[in-house]
C-alpha positions in Angstrom: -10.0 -23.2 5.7 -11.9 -26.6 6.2 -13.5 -28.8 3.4 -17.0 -27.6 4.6 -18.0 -25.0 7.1 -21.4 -25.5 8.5 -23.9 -22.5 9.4 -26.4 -22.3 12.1 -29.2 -24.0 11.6 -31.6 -20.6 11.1 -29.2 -19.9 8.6 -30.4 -20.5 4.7 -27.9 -22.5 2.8 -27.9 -22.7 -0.7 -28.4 -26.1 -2.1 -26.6 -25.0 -5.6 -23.0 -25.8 -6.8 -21.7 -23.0 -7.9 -18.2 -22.7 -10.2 -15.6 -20.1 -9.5 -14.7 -18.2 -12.6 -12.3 -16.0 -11.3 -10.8 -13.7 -8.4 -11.9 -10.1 -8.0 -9.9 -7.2 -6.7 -10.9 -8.0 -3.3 -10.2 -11.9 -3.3 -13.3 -12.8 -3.7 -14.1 -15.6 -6.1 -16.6 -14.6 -8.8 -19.7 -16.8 -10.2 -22.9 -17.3 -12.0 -26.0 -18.7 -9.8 -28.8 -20.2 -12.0 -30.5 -17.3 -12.1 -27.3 -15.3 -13.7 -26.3 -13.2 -10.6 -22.5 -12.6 -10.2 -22.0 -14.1 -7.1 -19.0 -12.7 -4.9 -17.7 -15.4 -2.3 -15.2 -14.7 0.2 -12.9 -17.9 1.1 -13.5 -19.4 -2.6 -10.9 -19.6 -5.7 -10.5 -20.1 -9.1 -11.7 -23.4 -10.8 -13.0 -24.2 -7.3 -16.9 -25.7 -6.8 -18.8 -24.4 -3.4 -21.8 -24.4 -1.7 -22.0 -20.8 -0.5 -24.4 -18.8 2.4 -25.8 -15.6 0.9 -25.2 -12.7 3.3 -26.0 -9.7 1.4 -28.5 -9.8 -1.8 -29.1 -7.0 -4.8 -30.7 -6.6 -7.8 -27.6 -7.6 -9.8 -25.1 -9.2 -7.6 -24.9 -11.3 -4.1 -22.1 -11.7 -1.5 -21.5 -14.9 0.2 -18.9 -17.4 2.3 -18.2 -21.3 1.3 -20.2 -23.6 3.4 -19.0 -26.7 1.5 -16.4 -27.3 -0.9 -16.9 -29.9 -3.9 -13.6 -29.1 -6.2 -10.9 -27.8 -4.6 -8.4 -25.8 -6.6 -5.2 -27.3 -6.8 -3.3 -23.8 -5.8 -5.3 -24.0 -2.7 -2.3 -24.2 0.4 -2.9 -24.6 4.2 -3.2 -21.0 5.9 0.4 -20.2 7.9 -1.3 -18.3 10.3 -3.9 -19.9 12.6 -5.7 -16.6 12.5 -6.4 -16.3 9.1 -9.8 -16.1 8.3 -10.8 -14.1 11.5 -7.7 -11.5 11.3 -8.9 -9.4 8.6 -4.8 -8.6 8.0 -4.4 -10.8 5.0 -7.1 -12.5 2.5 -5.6 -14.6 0.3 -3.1 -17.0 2.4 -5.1 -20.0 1.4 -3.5 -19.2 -2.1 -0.1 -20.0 -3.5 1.8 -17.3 -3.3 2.7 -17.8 -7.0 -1.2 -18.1 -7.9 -1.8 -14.4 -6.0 1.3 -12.8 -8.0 -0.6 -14.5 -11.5 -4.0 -13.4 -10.2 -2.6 -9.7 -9.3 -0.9 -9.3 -12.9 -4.2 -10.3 -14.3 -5.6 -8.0 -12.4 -3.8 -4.9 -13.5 -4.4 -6.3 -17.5 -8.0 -6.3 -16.8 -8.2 -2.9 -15.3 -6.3 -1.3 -17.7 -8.5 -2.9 -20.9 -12.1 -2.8 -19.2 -11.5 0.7 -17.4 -9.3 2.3 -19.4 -9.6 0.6 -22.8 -5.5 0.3 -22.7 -3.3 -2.9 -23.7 0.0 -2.6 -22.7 3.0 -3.5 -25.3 4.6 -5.4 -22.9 3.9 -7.1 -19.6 6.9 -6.8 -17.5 7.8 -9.8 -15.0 6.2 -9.2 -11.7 8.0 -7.5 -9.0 8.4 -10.4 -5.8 10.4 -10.9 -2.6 9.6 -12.0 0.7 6.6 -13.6 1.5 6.5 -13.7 5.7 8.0 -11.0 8.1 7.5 -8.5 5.2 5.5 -5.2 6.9 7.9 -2.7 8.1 4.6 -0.5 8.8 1.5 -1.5 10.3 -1.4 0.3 12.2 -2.4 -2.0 15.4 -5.4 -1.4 17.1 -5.8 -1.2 20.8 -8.6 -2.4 22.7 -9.6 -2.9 27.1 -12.1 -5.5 26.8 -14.1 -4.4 30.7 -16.5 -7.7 29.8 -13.1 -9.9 29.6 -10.9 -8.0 31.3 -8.6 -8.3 28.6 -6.2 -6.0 26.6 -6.3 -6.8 22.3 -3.4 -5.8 20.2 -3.5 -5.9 16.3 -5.4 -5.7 13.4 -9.3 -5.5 12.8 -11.0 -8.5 12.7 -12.3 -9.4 8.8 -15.3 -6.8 8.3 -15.6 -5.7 11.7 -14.8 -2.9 14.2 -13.7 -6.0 16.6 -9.8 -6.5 16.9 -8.7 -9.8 16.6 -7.4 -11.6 19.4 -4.2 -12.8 18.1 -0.9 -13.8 20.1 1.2 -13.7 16.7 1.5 -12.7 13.3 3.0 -14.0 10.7 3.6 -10.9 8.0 5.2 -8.8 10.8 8.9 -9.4 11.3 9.2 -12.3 13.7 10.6 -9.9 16.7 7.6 -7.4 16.2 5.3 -10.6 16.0 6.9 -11.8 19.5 5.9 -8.3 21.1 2.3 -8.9 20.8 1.4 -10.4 23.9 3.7 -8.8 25.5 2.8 -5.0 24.8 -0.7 -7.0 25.9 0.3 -7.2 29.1 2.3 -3.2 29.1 -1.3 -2.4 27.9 -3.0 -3.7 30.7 -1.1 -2.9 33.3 -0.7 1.1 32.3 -3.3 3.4 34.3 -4.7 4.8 30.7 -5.2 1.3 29.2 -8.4 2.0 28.1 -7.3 5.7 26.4 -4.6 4.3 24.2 -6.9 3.2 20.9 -4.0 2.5 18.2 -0.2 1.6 18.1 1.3 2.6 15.0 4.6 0.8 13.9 7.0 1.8 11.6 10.6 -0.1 11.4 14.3 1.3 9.8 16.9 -1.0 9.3 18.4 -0.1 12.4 15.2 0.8 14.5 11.7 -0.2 15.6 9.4 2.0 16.4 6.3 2.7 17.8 3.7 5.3 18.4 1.5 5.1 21.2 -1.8 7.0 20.6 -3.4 8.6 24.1 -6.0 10.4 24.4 -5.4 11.6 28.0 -1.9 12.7 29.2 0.1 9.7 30.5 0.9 9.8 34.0 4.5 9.4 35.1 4.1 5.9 36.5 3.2 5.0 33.0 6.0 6.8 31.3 8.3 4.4 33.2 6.7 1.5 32.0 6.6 2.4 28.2 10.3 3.1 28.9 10.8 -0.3 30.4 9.5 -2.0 28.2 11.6 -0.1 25.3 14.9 -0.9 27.0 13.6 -4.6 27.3 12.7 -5.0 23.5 15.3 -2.3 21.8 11.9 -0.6 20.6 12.0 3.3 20.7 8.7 4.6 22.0 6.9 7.8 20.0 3.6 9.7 21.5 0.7 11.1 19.6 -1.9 12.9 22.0 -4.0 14.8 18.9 -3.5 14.7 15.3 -0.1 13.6 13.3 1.7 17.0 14.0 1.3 16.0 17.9 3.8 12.9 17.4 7.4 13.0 19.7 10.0 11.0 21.2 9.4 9.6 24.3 12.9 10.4 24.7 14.8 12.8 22.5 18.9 11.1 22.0 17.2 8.2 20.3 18.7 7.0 16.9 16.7 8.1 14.0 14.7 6.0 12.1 16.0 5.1 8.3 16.4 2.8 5.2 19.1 2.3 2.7 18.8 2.4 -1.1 22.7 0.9 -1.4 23.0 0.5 -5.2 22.4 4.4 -5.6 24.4 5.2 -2.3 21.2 6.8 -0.7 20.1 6.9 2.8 16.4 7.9 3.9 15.5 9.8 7.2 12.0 9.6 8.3 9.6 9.7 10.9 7.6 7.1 12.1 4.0 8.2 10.7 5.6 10.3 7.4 4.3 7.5 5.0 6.9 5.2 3.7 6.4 1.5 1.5 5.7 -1.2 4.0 7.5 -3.6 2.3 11.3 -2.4 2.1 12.5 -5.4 0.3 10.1 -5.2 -2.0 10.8 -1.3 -2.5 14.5 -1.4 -3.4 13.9 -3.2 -6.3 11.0 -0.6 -7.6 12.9 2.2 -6.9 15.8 0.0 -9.1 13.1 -0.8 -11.6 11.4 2.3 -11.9 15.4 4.3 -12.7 15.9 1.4 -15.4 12.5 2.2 -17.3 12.7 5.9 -16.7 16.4 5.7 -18.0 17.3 9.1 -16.9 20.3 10.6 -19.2 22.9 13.4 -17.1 21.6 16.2 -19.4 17.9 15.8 -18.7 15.6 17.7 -16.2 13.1 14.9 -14.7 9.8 15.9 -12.2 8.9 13.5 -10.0 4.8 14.0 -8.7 4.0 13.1 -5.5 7.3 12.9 -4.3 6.9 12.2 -0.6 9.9 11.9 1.5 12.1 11.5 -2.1 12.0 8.1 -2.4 12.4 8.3 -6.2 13.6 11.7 -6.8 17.1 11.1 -4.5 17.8 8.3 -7.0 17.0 10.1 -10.0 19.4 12.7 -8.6 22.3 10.6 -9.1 21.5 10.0 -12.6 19.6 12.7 -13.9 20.9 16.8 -14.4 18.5 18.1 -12.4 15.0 16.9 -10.6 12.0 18.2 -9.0 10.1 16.8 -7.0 6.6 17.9 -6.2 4.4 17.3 -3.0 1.3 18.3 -1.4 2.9 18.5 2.3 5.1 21.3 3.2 6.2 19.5 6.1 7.3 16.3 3.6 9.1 18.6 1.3 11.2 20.2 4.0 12.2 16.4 4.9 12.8 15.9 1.3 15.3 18.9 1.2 16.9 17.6 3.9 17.6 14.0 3.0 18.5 15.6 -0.2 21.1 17.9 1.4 22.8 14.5 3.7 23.0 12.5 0.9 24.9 14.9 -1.5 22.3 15.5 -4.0 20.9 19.3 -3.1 22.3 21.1 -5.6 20.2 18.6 -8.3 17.1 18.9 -6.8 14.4 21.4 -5.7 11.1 20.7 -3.9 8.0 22.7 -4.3 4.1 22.0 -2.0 1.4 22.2 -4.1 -1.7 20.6 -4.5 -1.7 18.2 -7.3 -5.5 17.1 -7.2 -6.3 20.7 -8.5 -3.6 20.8 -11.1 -5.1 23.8 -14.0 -2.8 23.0 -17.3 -1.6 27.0 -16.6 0.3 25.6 -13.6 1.2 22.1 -15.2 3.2 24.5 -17.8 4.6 27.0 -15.0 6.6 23.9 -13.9 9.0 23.9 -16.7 9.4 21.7 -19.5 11.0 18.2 -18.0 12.2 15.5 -20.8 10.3 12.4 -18.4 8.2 12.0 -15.5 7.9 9.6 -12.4 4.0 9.5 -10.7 3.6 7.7 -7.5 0.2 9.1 -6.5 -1.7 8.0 -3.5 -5.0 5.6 -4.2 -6.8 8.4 -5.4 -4.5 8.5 -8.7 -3.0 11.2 -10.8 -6.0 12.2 -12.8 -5.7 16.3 -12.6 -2.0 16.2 -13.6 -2.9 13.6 -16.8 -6.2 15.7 -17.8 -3.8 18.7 -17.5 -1.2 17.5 -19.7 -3.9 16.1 -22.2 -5.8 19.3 -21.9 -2.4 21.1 -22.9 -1.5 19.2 -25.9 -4.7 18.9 -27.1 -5.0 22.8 -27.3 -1.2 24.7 -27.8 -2.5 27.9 -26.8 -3.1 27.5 -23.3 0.7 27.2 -23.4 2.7 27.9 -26.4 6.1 26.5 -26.3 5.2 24.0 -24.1 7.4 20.4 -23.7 5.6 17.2 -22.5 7.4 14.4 -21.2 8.8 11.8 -23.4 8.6 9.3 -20.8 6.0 8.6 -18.2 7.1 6.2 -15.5 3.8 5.8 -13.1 4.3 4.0 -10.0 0.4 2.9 -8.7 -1.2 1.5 -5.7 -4.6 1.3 -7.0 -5.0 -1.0 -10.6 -8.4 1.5 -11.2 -7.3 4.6 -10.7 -4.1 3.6 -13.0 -6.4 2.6 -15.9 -8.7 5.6 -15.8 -5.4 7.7 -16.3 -3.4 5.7 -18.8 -7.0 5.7 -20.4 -6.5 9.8 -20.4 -2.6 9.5 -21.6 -3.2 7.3 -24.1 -6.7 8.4 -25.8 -6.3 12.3 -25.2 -2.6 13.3 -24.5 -1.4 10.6 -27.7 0.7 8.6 -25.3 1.0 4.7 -25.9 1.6 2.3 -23.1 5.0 1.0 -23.5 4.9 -1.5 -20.6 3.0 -2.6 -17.1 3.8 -4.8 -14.8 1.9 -6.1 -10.6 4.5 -5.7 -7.8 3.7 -7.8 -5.0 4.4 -5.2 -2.2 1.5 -7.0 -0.1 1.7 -10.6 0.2 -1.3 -12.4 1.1 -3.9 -9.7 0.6 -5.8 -8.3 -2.3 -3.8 -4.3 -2.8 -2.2 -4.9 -6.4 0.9 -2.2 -6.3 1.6 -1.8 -10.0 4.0 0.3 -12.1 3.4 1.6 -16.4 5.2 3.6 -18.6 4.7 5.5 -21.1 5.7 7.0 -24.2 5.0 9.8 -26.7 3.4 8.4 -29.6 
């Protein structure tokens, strides 16, 4: 971003100098006008002083974007993509990388005391890694442009239903960057190019992918041209002509997509939309994190919520006795059963579907008594399963006999919806919160992945 950015001239600036305070979760800088309003600026840091152009007003708060910049924080770094700004991909690559990891650790500390009234013990050392080339997964949009006569391929721009027109990215691996305008030009010259709304891409450590949404059927002609382009770039081509369940090969014989966990001898089969971490680098060392805080002994029973494809539970099954691991998809547990059966580990685990945001504490206890836990729960959190357990230890009769976990290792994606629970696990089920720590699984954009234990008080 520029010193100063001017606005048109029918557009109101504000003549005021306002401070930034701090960042929010969205990386917006936060201040004070004269009159007291919090003030939420888009493009503005910490310590920074900016002019700003008000674009959305309320009783108690205003958004805005700099227009001029009088201070300029001295973690402020030139933007490595020349889209930044428009691309609505990344928000924070005018920050040093090291401020964003600071700002993302502070963010977790303030959700968890403000929401959940929680202070962690101990703040574990942030979880980094690669700071470019990082997303293995990505949803592109697709978009025939009749006014322009032009095909767009990648992410929405910033606020808008508009995709940017960018010719490179620099968060996607370099080769995936290097396919954008040409899968432009595939686009465009395909008889369906303006059915095809959305490219998903998901990448193993042997394979790229890509899933071509269509919403007619593809006519032969173009079938030979996704195929051509495949054997051009080594990318294997998936087709989705409905909802998920409709996704196939383009051509069955292909090698199947995966990712290694080496240090616990663990290979991971998956498809490309089964939902997988975007950053792999960043995910081998939570995975190797997450086993050293659990600390799973060979004579302990561990469950492991919202297990997905197993990418804890397969690792706990090399140290633990015995682990289950629970899920709401029927198809992902049959995927979990079956990685668990290739890699050696079947007899130590068992998967069960079940729907965990309707968790009763009758059905919390039917599960068995495990000495700890690993949560990974979606955004929404894991607040059924934690009112559950408090709800069971605050009353023994619902289940007499019943064991709660020692250990609570919760792996989070969403710093809120953490708090409100370790708010419920410390205040209600008598747990205190042993440790918390930000991983930096997105670079460059405001998600704050996060991981906390817990132990019985």
């Amino acid at each position: 971003m520029s010193r100063a950015k001017h606005a048109k001239p029918d557009e109101p600036l504000s003549t005021e100098w306002l401070k930034i305070e701090s960042m929010d979760l969205d990386a917006q800088g936060v201040a004070h006008n004269l009159e007291g309003k919090v003030v939420f600026i888009d493009g503005a840091l910490p310590g920074e002083e900016v002019q700003v152009k008000v674009n959305k007003r309320k009783n108690n708060w205003e958004q805005a974007t700099v227009v001029a910049l009088r201070r300029e924080s001295s973690q402020r770094v030139v933007p490595r993509c020349p889209h930044f700004g428009t691309c609505g991909g990344c928000k924070m690559q005018h920050f040093h990388i090291g401020a964003q990891i600071a700002t993302k650790q502070r963010a977790l500390e303030d959700a968890l005391w403000h929401l959940g009234k929680v202070k962690a013990e101990m703040m574990l050392r942030p979880i980094e890694g690669p700071a470019w080339g990082y997303r293995y997964r990505a949803r592109l949009s697709v978009r025939f442009v009749v006014k322009k006569n032009k095909v767009l391929v990648g992410f929405h721009e910033r606020q808008s239903s508009y995709v940017a027109d960018m010719d490179s990215c620099e968060v996607l691996p370099p080769k995936v960057s290097a396919m954008l305008l040409p899968l432009r030009a595939l686009v465009a010259s395909m008889d369906q190019r303006d059915r095809l709304p959305q490219i998903e891409l998901a990448i193993g450590d042997e394979v790229v992918a890509m899933v071509l949404r269509h919403l007619e059927p593809l006519t032969d002609a173009d079938l030979a041209r996704l195929r051509a382009f495949g054997a051009e770039h080594g990318l294997q081509w998936w087709l989705q002509s409905k909802g998920p369940d409709t996704v196939c090969r383009l051509d069955e014989g292909v090698p199947t997509l995966s990712y290694a966990l080496p240090e616990f001898g663990i290979t991971m089969a998956f498809k490309p939309t089964d939902f997988t971490q975007v950053n792999p680098h960043i995910n081998r060392t939570l995975v190797t994190r997450a086993l050293r805080l659990l600390n799973a002994q060979s004579n302990e029973r561990v469950i492991d919520w919202f297990c997905g494809l197993g990418n804890f539970t397969l690792p706990i099954a090399t140290r633990a006795r015995e682990v289950l691991g629970i899920e709401g998809s029927e198809a992902l547990v049959q995927r979990s059963r079956e990685n668990a059966l290739v890699n050696g580990v079947g007899a130590k685990t068992s998967f069960l579907a079940r729907n965990l945001f309707e968790l009763t504490p009758a059905e919390l206890a039917g599960f068995g008594p495990a000495h700890k836990w690993l949560v990974d729960p979606p955004r929404e959190g894991a607040f059924a399963l934690a009112k559950a357990l408090a709800d069971l230890l605050a009353d023994p009769a619902l289940a007499p006999g019943f064991n709660a976990p020692q250990r609570i290792v919760y792996v989070s994606c969403n710093p809120a919806t953490l708090a409100r629970d370790a708010g419920l696990l410390v205040h209600q089920a008598g747990y205190r919160c042993a440790a918390a720590g930000a991983v930096n699984m997105f670079p460059h954009t405001a998600h704050v992945e996060s991981m906390a234990v817990f132990e019985r008080a």
